[in-house]
N, C-alpha and C positions, 0 to 999 in steps of 0.2 A: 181134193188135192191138198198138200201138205203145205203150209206157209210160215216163213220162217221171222218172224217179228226178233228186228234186236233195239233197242230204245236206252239213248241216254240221258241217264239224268242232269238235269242242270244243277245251276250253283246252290238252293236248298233241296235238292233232291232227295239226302238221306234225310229231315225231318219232315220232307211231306210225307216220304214213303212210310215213317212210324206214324204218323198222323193219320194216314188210310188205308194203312196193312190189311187189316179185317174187309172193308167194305172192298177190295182187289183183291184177296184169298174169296170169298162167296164169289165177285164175279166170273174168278175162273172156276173155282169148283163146280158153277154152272156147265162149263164146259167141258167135265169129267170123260167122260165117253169120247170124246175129238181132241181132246189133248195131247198129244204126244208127251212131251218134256216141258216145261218151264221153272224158270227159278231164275236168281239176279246173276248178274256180270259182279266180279268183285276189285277194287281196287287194290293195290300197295298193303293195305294194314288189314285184308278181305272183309272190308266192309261194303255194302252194295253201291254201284256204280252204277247200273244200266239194270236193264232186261231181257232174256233172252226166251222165246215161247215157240213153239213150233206145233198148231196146231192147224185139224182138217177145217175148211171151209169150200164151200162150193166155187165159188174163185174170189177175183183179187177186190171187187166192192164189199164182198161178206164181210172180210178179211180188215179190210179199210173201217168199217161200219165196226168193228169189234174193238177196234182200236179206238175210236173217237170215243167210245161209249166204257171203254177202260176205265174208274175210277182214277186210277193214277194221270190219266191224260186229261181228266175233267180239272182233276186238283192242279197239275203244272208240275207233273213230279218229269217227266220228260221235257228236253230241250229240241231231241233230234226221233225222229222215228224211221224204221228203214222196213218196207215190207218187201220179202221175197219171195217167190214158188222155191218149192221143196222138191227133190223125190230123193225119198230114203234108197239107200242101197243096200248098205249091210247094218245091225244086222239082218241076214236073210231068211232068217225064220222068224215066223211069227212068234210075239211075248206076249205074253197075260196082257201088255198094254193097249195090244193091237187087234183084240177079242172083237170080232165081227169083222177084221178085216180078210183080204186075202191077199197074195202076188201076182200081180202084174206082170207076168215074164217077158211082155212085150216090152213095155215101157220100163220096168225094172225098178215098182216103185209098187206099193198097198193101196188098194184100193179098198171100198164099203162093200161090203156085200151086197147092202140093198140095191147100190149104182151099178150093178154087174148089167145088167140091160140097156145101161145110158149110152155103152162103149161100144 
């Protein structure tokens, strides 16, 4: 299932965030395959603000566990963190990003292919 992580950063937010750029690019490109989207929130002059990530985990402790273990959450680059369940809707076709997935027409959301027997 899809989880939608949005996190803001606090009052040094944008020099922690250049401060661990690198070591938070590897930890998500870890997560290349389960990723949906990620990238920051931007403020007023679009410099980064927050973060916004929407990726697959089995449910919401994965999810939690991914977060604590974020480089950017280790450094203090977050003030606030919000995790959500996901279900995509449109769009409804599958993209290059979503390679292994399928639709769900019941629930109206992709699911893994591998999971296709859990359901």
């Amino acid at each position: 299932m899809y989880f939608v992580i949005h996190a803001e950063d606090g009052e040094d937010g944008l020099a922690l965030r250049k401060k661990h750029r690198q070591a938070h690019l590897c930890y998500l490109r870890a997560m290349a395959g389960r990723l949906l989207t990620a990238g920051p929130t931007l403020n007023r002059r679009l410099e980064p603000r927050g973060s916004l990530l929407v990726i697959d985990f089995s449910d919401m402790e994965e999810a939690k566990r991914f977060v604590e273990d974020d480089p950017y959450t280790k450094a203090g680059v977050f003030k606030k963190v919000e995790i959500m369940a996901y279900r995509q809707t449109l769009p409804d076709e599958v993209s290059e990003a979503q390679e292994g997935y399928r639709m769900d027409e019941e629930h109206g959301s992709f699911l893994r292919r591998e999971d296709e027997g859990e359901h």
